[in-house]
MARFI-424581 format. One record per residue: residue in one letter; x, y, z of N, C-alpha, C in turn. Coordinates in Angstrom, 1 decimal. Layout:
<nodes>
a / X / Y / Z / X / Y / Z / X / Y / Z $
...
</nodes>
This chain:
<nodes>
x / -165.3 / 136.2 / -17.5 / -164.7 / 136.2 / -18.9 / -165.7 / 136.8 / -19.8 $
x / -165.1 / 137.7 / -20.5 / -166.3 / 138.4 / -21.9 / -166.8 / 137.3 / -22.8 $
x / -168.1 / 137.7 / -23.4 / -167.8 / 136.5 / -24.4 / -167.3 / 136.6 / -25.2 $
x / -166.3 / 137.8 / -25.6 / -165.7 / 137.3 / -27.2 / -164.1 / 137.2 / -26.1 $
x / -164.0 / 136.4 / -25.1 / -162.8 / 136.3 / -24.2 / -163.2 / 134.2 / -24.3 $
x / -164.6 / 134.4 / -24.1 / -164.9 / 133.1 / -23.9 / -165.3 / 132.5 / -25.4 $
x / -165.4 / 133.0 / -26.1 / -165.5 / 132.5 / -27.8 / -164.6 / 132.3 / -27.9 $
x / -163.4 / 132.7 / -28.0 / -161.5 / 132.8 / -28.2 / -161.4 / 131.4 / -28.1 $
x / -161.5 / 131.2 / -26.3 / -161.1 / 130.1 / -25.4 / -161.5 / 129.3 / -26.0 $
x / -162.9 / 128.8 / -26.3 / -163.3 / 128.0 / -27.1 / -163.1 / 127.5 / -28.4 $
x / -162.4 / 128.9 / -29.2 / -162.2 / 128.5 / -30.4 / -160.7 / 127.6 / -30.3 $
x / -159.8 / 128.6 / -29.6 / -158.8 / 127.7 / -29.1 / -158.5 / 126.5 / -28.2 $
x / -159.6 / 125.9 / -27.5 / -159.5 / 124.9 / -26.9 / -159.9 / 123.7 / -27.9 $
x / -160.9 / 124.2 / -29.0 / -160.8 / 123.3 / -30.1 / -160.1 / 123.1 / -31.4 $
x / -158.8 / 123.9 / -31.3 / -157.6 / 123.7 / -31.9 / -156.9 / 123.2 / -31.4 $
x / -156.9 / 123.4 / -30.3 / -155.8 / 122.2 / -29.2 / -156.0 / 120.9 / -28.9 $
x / -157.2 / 120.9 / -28.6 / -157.7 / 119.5 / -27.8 / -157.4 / 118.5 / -29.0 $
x / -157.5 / 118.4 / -30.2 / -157.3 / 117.3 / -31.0 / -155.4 / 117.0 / -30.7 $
x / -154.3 / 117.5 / -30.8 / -153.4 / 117.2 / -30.7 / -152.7 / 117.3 / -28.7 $
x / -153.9 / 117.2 / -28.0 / -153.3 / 117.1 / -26.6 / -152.7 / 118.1 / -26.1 $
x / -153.2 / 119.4 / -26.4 / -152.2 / 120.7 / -26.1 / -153.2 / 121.5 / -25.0 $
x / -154.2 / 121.1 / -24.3 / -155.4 / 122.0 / -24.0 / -154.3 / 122.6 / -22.9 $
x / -153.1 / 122.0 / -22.4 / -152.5 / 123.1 / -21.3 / -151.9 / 124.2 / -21.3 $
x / -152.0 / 124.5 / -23.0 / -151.7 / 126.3 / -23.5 / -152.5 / 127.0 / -22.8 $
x / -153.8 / 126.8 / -22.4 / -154.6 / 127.4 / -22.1 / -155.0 / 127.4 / -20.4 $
x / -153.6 / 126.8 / -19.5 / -153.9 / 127.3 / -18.2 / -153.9 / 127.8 / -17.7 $
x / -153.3 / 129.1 / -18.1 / -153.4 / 130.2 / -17.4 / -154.2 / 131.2 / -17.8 $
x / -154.7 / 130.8 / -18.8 / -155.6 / 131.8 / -19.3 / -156.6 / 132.9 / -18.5 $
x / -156.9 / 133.0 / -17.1 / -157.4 / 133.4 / -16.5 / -156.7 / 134.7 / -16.2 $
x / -155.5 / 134.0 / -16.3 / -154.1 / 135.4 / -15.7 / -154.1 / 136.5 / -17.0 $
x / -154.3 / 136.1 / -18.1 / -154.1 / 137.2 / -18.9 / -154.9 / 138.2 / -19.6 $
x / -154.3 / 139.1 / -19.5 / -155.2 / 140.4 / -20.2 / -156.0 / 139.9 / -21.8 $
x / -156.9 / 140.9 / -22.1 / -157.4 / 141.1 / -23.1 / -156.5 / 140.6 / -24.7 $
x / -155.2 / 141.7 / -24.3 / -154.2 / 141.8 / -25.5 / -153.4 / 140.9 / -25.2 $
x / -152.9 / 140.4 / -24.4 / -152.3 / 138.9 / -23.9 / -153.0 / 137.6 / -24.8 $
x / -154.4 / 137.4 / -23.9 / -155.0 / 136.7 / -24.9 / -155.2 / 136.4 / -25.9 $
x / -155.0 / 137.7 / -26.8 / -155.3 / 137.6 / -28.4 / -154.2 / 137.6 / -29.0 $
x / -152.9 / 138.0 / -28.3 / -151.5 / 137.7 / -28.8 / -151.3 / 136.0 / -28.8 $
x / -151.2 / 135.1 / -27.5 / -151.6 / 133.9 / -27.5 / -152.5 / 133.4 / -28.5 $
x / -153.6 / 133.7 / -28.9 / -154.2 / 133.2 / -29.8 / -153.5 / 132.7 / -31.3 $
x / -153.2 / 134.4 / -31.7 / -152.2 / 134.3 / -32.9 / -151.3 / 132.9 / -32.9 $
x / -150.6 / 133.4 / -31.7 / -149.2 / 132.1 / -31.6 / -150.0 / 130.7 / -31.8 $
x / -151.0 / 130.7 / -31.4 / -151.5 / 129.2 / -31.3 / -152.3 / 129.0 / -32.9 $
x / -152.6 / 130.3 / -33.4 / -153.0 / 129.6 / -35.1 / -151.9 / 129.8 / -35.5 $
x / -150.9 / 130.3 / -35.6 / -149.9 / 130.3 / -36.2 / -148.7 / 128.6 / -36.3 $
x / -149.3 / 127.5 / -35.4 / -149.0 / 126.7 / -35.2 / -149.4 / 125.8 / -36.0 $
x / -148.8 / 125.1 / -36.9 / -149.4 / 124.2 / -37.6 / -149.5 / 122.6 / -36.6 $
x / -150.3 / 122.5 / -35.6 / -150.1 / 121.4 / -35.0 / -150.2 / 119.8 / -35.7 $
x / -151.1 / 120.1 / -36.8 / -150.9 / 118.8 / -37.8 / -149.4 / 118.3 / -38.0 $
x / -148.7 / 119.3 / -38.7 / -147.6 / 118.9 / -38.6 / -146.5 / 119.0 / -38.2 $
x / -146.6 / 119.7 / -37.0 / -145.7 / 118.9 / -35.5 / -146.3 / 117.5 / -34.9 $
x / -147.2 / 117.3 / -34.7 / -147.6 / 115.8 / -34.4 / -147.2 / 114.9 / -36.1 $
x / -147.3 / 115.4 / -36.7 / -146.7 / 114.5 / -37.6 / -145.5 / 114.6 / -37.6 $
x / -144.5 / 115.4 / -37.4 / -142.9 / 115.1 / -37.7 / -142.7 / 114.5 / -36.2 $
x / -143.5 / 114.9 / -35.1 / -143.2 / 114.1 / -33.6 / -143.2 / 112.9 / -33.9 $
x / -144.8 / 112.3 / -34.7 / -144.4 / 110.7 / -34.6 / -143.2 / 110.2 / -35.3 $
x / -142.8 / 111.1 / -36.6 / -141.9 / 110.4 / -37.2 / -140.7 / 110.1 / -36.4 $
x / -140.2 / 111.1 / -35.7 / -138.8 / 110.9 / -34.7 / -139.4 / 110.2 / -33.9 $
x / -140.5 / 109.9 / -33.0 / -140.4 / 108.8 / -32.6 / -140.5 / 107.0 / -32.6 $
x / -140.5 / 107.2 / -34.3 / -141.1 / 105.9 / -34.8 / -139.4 / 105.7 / -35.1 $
x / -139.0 / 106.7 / -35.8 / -137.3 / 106.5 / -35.8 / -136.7 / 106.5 / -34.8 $
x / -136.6 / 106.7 / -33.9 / -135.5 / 106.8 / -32.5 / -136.5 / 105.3 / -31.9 $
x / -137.4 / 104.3 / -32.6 / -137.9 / 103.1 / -32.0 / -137.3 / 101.9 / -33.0 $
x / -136.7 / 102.6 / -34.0 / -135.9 / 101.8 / -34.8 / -134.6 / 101.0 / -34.1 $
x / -134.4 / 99.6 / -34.7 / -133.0 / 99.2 / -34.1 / -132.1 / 100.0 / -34.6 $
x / -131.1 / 100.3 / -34.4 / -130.0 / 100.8 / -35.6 / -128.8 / 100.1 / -35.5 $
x / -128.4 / 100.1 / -36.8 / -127.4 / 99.1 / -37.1 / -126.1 / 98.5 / -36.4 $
x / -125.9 / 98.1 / -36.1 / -124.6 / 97.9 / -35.5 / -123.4 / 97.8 / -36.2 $
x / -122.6 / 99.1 / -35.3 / -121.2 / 99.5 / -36.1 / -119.9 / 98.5 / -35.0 $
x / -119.4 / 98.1 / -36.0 / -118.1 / 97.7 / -35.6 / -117.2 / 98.8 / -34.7 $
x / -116.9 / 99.1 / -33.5 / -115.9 / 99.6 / -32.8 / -114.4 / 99.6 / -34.0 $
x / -113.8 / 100.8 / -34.3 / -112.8 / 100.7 / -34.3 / -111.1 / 99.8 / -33.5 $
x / -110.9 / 98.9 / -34.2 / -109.8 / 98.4 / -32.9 / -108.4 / 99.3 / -33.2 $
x / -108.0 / 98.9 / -32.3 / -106.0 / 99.5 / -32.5 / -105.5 / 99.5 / -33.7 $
x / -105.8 / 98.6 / -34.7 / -105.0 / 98.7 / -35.3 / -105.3 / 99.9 / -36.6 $
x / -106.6 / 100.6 / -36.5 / -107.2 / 101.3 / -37.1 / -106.7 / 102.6 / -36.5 $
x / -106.7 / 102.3 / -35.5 / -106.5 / 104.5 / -34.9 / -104.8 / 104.0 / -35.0 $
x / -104.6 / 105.3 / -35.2 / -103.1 / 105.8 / -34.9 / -102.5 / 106.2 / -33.2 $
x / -101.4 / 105.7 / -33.2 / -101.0 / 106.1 / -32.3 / -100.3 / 107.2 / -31.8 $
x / -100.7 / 108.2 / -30.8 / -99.9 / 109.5 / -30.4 / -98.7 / 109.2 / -29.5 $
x / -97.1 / 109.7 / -30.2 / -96.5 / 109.3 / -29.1 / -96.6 / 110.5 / -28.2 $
x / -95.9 / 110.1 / -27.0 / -96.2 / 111.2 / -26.1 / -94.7 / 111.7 / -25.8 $
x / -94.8 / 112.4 / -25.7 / -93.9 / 114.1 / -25.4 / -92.7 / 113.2 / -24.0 $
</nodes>
């Protein structure tokens, strides 16, 4: 790996590692120069602050009870006669 191949990696492995993402970076061996530095973009172009922040929120909501709805009974739906 070049060093400005292995500066990259490093720059990017310490944008990732704080939100648990370091497996963007396993294939990294497989890819070219311009590969590389196309992935790079994509990964600063990522605001991972706040995808870990709207992740927790859906998951703090989808841990919520949610309310309990009454079922509709019969006498609420209509009835279709049939043909």
């Amino acid at each position: 790996m070049a060093d400005t191949d292995a500066a990259l990696y490093t720059e990017l492995q310490a944008l990732l590692k704080p939100f648990g993402q370091e497996h963007v970076l396993t294939f990294w061996d497989r890819l070219d120069s311009a590969q590389r530095a196309a992935l790079a973009d994509d990964v600063r172009s990522v605001d991972l602050a706040d995808q870990q922040h709207q992740f927790n929120r859906a998951m703090l909501s989808a841990s919520r009870p949610q309310p309990y709805r009454v079922p509709k009974t019969e006498s609420h739906a209509h009835r279709v006669p049939f043909a």
